[in-house]
Legacy VTK file of the C-alpha trace (Angstrom):
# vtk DataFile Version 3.0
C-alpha trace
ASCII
DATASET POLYDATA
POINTS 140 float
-127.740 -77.483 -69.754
-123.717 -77.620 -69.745
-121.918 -79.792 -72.733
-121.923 -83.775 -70.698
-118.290 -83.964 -72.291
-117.263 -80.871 -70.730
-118.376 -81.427 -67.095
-118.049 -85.129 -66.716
-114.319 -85.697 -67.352
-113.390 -85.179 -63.971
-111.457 -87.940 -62.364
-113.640 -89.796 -58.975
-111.770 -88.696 -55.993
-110.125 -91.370 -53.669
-112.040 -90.674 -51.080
-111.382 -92.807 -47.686
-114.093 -92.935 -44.740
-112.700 -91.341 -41.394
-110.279 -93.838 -39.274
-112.737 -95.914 -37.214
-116.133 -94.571 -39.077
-118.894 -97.144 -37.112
-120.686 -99.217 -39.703
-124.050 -98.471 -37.930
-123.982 -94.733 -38.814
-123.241 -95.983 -42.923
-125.661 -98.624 -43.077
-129.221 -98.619 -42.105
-129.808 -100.888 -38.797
-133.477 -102.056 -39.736
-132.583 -103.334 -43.213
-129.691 -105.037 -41.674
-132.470 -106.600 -39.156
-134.924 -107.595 -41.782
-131.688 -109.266 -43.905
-130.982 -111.175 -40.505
-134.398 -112.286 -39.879
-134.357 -113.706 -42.964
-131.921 -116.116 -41.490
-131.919 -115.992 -37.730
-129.371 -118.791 -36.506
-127.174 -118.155 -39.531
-127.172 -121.313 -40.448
-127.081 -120.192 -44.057
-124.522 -117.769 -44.045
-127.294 -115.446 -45.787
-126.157 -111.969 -44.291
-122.663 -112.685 -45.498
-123.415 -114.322 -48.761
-125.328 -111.266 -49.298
-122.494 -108.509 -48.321
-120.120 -110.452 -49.950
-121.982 -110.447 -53.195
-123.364 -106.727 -52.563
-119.180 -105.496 -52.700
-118.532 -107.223 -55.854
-121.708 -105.652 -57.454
-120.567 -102.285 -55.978
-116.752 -102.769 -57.300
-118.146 -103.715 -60.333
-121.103 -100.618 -60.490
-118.358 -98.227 -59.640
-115.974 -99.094 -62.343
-118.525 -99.258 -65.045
-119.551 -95.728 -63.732
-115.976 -94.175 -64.077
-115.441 -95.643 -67.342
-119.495 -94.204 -68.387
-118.573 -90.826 -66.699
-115.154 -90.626 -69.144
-117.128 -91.160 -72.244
-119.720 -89.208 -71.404
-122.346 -92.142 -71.431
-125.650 -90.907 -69.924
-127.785 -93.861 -70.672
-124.848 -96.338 -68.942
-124.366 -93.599 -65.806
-128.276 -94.057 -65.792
-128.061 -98.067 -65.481
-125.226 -97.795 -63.284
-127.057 -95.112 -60.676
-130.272 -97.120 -60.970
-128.808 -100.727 -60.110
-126.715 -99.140 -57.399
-129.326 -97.284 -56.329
-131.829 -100.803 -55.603
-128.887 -102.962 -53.948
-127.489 -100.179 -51.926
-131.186 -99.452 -50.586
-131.003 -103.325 -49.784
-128.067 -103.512 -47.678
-129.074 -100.464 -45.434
-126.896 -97.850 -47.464
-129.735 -95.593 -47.286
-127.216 -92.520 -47.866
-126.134 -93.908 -50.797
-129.106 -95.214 -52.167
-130.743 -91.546 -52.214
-127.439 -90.363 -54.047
-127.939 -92.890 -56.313
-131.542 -91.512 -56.548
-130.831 -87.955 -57.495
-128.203 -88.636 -60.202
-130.379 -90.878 -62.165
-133.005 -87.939 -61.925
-130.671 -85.309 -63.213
-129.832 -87.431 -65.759
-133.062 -88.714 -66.844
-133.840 -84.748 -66.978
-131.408 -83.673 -68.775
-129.999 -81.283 -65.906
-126.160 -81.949 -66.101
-124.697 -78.876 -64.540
-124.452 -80.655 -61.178
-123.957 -84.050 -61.754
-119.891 -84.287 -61.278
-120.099 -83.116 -58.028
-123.019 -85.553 -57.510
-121.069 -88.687 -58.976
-118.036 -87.378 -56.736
-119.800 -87.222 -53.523
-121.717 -90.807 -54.630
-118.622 -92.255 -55.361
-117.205 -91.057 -52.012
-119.958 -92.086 -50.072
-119.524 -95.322 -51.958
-116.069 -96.092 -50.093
-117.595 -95.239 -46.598
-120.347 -97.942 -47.271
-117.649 -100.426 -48.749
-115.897 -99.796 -45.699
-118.684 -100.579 -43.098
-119.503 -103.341 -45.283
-116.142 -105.111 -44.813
-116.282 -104.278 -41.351
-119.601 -106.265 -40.717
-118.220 -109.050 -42.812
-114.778 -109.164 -40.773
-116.839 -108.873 -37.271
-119.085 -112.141 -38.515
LINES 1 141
140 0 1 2 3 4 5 6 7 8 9 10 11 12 13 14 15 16 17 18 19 20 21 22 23 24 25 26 27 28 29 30 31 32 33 34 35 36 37 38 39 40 41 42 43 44 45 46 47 48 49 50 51 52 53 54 55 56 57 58 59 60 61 62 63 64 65 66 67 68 69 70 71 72 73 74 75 76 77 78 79 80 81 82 83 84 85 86 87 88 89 90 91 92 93 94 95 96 97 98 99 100 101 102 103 104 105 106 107 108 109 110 111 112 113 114 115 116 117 118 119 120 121 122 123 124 125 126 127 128 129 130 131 132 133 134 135 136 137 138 139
């Protein structure tokens, strides 16, 4: 096991999805299904109320994780991964979800030697969903 305060002060990378990146290849089609049939005519808005309220949570998620990862907070990068790691699953971000998934394990174990690069390709993968999911909501 590497120091946490030596390997986790590295800043989360900007990272951009590629020009034009299709939604459907981010986010999961069949949980986007099951969140539609939930509300078929759209009457209620439902998909969108729930996109809308999934970015916040994942603006929010992400910032508390930067500001865990800089002081070395395992028990808040744990929340953070595990709370991500439910609504992202919920929205289709499969990808994401499993990320999610396999930081909060190394973590919970105690095996900290690869989590930076795991937090840096979550946190990319993180602006390729945020990206499909303002896509969807500007197409609706």
């Amino acid at each position: 096991m590497t120091d946490p305060n030596a390997t986790l002060t590295t800043s989360l990378p900007a990272a951009m999805p590629p020009a034009g990146a299709p939604s459907a290849t981010v986010l999961d089609a069949k949980a986007l299904d099951a969140l539609t049939q939930l509300d078929p005519t759209g009457a209620s808005r439902l998909m969108q109320r729930v996109l809308t309220t999934y970015r916040s949570s994942l603006e929010r998620l992400l910032s508390q994780m930067a500001h865990a990862r800089q002081q070395s907070d395992m028990a808040a990068l744990r929340l953070v991964t595990h709370t991500l790691k439910s609504s992202s699953a919920s929205v289709g971000a499969l990808a994401l979800s499993a990320l999610c998934g396999e930081a909060e394990k190394s973590i919970r174990e105690g095996q900290l030697d690869e989590l930076p690069s795991m937090l840096d390709h979550l946190a990319a993968e993180a602006a390729r969903v945020d990206a499909a999911v303002l896509q969807l909501l500007s197409d609706k």
